[in-house]
N, CA and C atoms as an extended XYZ file, in Angstrom:
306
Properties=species:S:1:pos:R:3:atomname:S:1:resname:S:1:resid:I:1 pbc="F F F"
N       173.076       98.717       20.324 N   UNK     1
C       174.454       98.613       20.739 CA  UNK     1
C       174.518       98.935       22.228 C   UNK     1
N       175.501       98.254       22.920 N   UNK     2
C       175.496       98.262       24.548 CA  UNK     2
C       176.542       99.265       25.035 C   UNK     2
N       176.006      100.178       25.810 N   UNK     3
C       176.658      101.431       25.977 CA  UNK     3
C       178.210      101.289       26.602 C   UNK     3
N       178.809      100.188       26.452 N   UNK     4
C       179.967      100.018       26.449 CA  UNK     4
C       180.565       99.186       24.913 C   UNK     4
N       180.071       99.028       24.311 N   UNK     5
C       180.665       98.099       22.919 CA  UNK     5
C       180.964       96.873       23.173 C   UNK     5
N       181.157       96.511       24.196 N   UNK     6
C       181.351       94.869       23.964 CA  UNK     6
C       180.144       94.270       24.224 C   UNK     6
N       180.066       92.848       23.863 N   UNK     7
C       179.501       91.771       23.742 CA  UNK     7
C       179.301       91.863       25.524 C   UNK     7
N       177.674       91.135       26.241 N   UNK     8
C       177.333       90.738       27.247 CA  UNK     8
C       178.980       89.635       27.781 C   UNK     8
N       179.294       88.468       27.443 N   UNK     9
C       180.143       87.806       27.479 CA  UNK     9
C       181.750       88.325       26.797 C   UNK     9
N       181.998       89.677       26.777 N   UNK    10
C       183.261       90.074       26.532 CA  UNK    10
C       184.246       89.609       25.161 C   UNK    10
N       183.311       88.991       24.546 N   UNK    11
C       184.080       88.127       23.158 CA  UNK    11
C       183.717       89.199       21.988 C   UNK    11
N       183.399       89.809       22.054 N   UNK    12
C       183.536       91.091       20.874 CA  UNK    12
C       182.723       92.409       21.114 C   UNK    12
N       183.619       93.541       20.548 N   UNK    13
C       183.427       94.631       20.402 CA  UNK    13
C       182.273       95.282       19.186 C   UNK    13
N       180.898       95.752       19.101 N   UNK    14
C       180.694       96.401       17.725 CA  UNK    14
C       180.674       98.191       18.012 C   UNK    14
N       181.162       98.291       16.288 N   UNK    15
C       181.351       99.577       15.819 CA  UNK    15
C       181.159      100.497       15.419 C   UNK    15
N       180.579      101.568       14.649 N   UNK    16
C       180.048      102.245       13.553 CA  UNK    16
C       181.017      102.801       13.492 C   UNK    16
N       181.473      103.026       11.800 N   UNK    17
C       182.292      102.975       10.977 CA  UNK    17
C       181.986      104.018       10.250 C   UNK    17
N       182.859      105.689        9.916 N   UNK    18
C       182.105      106.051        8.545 CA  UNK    18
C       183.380      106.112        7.412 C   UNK    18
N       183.328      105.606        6.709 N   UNK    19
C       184.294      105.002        6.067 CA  UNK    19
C       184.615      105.955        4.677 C   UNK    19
N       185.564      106.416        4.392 N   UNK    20
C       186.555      107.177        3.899 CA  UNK    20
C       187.353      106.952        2.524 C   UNK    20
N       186.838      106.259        1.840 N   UNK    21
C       187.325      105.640        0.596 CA  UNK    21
C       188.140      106.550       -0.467 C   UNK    21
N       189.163      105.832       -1.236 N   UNK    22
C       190.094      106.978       -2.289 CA  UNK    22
C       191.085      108.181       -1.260 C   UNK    22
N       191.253      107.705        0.326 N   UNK    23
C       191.753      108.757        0.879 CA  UNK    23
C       193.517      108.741       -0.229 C   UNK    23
N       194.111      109.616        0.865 N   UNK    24
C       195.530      109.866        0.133 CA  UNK    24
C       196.243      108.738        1.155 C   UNK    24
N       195.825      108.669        2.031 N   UNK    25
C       196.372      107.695        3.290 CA  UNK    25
C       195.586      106.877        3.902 C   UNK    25
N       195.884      105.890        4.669 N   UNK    26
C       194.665      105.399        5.764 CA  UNK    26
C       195.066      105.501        7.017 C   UNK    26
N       193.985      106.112        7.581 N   UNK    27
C       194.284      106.568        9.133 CA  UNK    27
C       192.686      106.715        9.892 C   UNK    27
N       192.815      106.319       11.172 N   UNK    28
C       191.748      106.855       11.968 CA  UNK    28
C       191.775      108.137       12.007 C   UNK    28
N       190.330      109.104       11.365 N   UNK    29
C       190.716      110.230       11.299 CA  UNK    29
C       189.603      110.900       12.299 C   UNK    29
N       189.362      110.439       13.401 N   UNK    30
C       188.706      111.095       14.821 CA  UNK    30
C       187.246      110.589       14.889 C   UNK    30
N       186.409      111.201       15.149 N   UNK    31
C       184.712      110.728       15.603 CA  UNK    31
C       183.804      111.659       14.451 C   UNK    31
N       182.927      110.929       14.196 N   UNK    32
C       181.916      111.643       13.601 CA  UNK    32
C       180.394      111.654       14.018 C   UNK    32
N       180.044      112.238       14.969 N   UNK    33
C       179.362      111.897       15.814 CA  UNK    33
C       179.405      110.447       16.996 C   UNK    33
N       178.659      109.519       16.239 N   UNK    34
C       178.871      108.322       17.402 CA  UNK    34
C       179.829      107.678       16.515 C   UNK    34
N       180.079      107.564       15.041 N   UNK    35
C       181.129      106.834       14.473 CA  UNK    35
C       182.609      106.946       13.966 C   UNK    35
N       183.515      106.013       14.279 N   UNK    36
C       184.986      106.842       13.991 CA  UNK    36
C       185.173      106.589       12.845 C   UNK    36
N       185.889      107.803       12.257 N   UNK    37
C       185.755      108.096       10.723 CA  UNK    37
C       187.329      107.019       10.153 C   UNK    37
N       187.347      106.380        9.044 N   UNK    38
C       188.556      105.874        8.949 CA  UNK    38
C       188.288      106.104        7.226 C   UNK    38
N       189.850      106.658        7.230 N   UNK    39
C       190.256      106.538        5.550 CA  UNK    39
C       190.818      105.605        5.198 C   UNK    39
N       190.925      105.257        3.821 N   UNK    40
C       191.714      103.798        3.458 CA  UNK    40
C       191.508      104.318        1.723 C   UNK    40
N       192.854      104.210        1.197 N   UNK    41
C       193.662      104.694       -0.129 CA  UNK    41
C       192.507      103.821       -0.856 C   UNK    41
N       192.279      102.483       -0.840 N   UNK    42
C       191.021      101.752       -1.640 CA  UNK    42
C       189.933      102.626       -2.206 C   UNK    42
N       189.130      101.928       -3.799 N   UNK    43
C       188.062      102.440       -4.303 CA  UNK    43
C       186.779      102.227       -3.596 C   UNK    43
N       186.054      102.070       -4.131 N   UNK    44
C       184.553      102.114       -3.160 CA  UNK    44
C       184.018      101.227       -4.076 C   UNK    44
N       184.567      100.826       -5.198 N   UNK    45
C       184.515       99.655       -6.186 CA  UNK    45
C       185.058       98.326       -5.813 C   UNK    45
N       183.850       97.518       -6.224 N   UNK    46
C       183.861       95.776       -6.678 CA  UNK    46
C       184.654       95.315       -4.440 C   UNK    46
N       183.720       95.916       -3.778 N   UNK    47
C       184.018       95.485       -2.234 CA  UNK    47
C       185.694       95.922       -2.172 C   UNK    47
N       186.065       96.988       -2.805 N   UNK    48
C       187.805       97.118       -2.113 CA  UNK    48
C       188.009       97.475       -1.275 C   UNK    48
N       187.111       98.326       -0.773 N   UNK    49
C       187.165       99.677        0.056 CA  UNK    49
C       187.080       98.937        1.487 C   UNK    49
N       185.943       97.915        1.687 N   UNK    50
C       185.467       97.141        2.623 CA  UNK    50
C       186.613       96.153        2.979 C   UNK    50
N       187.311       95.330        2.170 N   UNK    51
C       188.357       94.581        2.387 CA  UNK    51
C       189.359       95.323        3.180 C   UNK    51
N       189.307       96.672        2.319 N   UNK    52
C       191.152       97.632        2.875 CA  UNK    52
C       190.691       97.869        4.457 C   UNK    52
N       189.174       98.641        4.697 N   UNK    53
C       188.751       98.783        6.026 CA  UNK    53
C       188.910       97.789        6.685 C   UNK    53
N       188.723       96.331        6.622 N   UNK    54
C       188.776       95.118        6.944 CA  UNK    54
C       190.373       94.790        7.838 C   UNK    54
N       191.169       94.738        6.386 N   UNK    55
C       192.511       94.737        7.022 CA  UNK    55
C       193.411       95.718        7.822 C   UNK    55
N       192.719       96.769        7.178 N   UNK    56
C       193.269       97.943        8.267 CA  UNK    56
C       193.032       97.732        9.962 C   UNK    56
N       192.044       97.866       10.267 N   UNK    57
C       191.469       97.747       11.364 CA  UNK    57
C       191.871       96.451       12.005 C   UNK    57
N       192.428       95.337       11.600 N   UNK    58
C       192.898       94.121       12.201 CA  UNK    58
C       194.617       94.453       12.154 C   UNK    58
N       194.976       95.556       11.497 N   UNK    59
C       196.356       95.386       11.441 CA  UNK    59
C       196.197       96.749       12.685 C   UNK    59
N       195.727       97.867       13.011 N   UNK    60
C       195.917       98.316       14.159 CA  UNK    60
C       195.537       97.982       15.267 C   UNK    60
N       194.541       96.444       15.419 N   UNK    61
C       194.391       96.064       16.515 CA  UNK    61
C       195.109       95.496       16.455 C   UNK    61
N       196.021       94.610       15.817 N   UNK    62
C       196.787       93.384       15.550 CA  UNK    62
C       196.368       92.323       16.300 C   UNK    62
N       195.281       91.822       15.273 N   UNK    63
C       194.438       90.265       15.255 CA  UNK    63
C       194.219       90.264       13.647 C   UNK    63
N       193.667       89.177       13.653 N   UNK    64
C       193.426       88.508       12.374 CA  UNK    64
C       192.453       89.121       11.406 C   UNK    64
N       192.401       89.012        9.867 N   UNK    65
C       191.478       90.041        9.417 CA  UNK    65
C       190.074       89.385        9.695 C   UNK    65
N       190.048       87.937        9.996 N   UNK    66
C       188.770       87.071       10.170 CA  UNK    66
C       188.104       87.436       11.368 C   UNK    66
N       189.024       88.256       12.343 N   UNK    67
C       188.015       88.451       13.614 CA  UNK    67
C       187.116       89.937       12.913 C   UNK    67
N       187.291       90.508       12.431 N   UNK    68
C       186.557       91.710       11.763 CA  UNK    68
C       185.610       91.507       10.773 C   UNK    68
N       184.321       91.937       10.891 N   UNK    69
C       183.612       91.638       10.309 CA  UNK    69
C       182.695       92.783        9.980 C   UNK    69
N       181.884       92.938        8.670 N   UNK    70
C       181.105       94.109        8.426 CA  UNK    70
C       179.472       93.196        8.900 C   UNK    70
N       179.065       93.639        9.491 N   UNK    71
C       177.749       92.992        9.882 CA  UNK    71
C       176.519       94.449        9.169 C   UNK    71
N       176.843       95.384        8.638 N   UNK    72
C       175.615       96.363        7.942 CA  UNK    72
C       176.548       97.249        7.284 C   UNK    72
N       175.452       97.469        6.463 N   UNK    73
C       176.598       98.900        5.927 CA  UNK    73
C       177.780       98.242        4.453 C   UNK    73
N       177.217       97.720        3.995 N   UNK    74
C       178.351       97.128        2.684 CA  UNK    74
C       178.015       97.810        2.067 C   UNK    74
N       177.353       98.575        1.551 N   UNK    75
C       177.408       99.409        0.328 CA  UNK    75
C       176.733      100.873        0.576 C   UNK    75
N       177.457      101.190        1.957 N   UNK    76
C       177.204      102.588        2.564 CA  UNK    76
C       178.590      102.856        3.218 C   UNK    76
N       178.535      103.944        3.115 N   UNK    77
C       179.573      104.794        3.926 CA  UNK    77
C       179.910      104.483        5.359 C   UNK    77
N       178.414      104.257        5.626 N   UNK    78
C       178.060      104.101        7.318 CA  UNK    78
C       178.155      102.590        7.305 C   UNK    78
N       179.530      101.875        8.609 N   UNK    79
C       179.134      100.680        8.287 CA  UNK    79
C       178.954      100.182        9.909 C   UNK    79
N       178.994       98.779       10.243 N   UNK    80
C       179.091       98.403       11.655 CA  UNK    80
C       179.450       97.354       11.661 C   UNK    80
N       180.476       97.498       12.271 N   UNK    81
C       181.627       96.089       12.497 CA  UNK    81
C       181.663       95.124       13.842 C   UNK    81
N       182.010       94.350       13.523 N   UNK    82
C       181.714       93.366       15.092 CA  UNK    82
C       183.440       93.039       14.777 C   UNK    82
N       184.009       93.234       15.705 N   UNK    83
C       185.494       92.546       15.749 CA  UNK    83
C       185.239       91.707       17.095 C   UNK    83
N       186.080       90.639       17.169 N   UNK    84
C       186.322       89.393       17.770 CA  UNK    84
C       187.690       89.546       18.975 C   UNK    84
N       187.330       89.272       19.788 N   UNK    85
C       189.267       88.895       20.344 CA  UNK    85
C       189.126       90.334       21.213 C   UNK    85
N       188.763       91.370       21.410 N   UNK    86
C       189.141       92.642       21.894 CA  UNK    86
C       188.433       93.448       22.610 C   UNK    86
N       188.732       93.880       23.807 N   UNK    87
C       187.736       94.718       24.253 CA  UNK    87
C       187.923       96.125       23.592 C   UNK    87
N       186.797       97.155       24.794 N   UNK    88
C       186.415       98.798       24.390 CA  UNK    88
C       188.188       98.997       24.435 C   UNK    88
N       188.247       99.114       25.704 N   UNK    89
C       189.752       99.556       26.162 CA  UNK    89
C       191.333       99.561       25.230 C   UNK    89
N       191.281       98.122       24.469 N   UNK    90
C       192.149       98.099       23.347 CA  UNK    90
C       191.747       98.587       22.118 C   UNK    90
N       190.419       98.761       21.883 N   UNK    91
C       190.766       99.385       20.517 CA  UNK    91
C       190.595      100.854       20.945 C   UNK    91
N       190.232      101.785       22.125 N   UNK    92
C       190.525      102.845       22.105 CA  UNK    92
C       191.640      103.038       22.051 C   UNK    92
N       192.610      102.288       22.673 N   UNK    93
C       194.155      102.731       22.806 CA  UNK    93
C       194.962      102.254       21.605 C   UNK    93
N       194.327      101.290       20.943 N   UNK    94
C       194.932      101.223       19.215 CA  UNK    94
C       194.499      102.299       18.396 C   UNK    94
N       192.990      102.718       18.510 N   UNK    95
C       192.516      104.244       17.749 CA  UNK    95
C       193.454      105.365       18.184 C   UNK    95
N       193.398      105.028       19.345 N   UNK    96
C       194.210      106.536       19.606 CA  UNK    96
C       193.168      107.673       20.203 C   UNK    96
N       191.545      107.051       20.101 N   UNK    97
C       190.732      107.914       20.792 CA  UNK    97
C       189.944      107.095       21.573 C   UNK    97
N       189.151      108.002       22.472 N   UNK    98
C       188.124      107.886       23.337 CA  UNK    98
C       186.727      107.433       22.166 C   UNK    98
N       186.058      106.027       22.537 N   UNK    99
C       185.355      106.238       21.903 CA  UNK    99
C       183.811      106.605       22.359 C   UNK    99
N       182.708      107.219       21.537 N   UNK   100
C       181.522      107.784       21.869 CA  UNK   100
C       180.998      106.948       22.361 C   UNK   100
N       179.908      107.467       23.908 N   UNK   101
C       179.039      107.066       24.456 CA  UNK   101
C       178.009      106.059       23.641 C   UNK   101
N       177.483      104.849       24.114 N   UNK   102
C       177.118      104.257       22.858 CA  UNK   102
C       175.575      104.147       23.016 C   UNK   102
């Protein structure tokens, strides 16, 4: 990963994800080391959890759920996402945090 998150050519951001399944809410809930932790009310059953992370994360960047993508990590906690359409700068300021040195 490139110590800024985006793509050489600026067309996408990747992520590490540690993902939060059965929360009571869904929310970015800060850094966990290099990855930001996100809850999402979804099971961890039959890919829900991955979908809810999916749409979540396109509804606080507000882009499409198709620019988000799980590229590792489907059936781990730990995942890594490539989103489309966005630089570092907007999804820190949609997270709401600074994100880790990469």
């Amino acid at each position: 990963m490139s110590k800024d998150y985006s793509s050489p050519d600026g067309t996408y951001v990747t992520l590490k994800i540690h993902l939060h399944p059965r929360a009571a809410h869904e929310e970015i809930n800060g850094l966990r080391g290099d990855s930001v932790k996100v809850r999402v009310t979804a099971p961890a059953l039959e890919d829900k959890a991955n979908a809810a992370l999916k749409k979540f994360v396109a509804k606080k960047l507000k882009i499409a759920v198709s620019h988000v993508e799980i590229i590792a990590g489907h059936h781990s906690r730990e995942k890594l996402l490539r989103i489309s359409g966005v630089t570092k700068a907007e999804v820190e300021k949609a997270f709401g945090i600074p994100l880790p040195p990469g």
